[in-house]
VOKE-494574 format. One record per residue (C-alpha): x, z, y; residue in three letters. Coordinates in pm, 1 decimal. Example, Ala and Ser with C-alpha at 12.3 -4.5 7.8 and 13.67 -1.06 7.14 Angstrom:
BEGIN
1230.0 | 780.0 | -450.0 | ALA
1367.0 | 714.0 | -106.0 | SER
! end
This chain:
BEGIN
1079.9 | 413.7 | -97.9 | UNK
956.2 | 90.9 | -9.3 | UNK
781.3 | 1.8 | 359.4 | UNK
436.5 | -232.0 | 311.8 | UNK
197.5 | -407.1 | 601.5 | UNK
-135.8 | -519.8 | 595.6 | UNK
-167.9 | -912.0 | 527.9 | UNK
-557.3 | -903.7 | 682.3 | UNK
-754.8 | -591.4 | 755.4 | UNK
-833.4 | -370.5 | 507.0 | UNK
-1070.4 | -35.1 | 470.8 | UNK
-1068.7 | 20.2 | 879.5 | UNK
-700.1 | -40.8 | 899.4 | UNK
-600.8 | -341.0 | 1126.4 | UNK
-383.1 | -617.3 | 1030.8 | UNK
-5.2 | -542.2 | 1039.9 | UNK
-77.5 | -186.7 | 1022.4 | UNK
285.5 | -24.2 | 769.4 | UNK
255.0 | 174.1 | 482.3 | UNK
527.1 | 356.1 | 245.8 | UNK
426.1 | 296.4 | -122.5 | UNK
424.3 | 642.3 | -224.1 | UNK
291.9 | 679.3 | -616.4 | UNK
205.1 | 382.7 | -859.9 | UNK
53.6 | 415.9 | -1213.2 | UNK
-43.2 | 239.2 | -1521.5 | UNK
-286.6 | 359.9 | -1802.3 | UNK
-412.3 | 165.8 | -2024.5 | UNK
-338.4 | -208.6 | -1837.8 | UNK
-468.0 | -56.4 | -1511.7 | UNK
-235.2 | -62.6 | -1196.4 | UNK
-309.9 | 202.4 | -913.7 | UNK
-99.4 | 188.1 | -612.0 | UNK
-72.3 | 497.5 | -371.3 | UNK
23.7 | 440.4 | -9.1 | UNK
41.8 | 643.6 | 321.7 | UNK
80.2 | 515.1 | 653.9 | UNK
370.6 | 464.9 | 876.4 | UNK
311.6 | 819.1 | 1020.4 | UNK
233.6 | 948.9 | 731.1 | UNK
-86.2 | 1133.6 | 810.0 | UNK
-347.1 | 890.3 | 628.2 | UNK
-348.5 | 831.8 | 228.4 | UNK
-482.5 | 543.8 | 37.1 | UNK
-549.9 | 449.8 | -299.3 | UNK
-564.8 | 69.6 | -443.0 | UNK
-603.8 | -115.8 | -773.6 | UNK
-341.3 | -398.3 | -852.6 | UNK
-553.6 | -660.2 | -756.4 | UNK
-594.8 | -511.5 | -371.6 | UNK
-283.5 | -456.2 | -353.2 | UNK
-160.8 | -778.4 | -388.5 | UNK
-440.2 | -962.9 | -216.5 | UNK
-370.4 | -718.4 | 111.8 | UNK
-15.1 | -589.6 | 123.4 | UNK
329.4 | -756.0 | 214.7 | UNK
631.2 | -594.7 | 110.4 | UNK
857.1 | -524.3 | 434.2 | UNK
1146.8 | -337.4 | 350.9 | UNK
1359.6 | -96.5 | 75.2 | UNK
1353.8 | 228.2 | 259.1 | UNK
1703.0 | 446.3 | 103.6 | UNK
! end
């Protein structure tokens, strides 16, 4: 699993705020990214193109 933080704020979550990529996806040339926070009680889906204008990979999590 890998551990994520917010670059700048993002959909009511502040800036620094973790998050465990859970799922990703393709179909058809589209990227979806699927990430919970650091407590793991809030979900949140992004497109490629979010998720690389908002997240910072942190961390490999074994």
């Amino acid at each position: 699993m890998k551990q994520y933080k917010l670059k700048r704020p993002f959909k009511g979550y502040k800036k620094g705020t973790a998050f465990y990529l859970i799922a990703q996806s393709e179909f058809i040339g589209v990227k979806e990214f699927v990430l919970r926070t650091d407590d793991l009680s809030n979900r949140i889906s992004v497109n490629e193109s979010e998720f690389i204008k908002y997240f910072i990979f942190i961390k490999k999590i074994i």
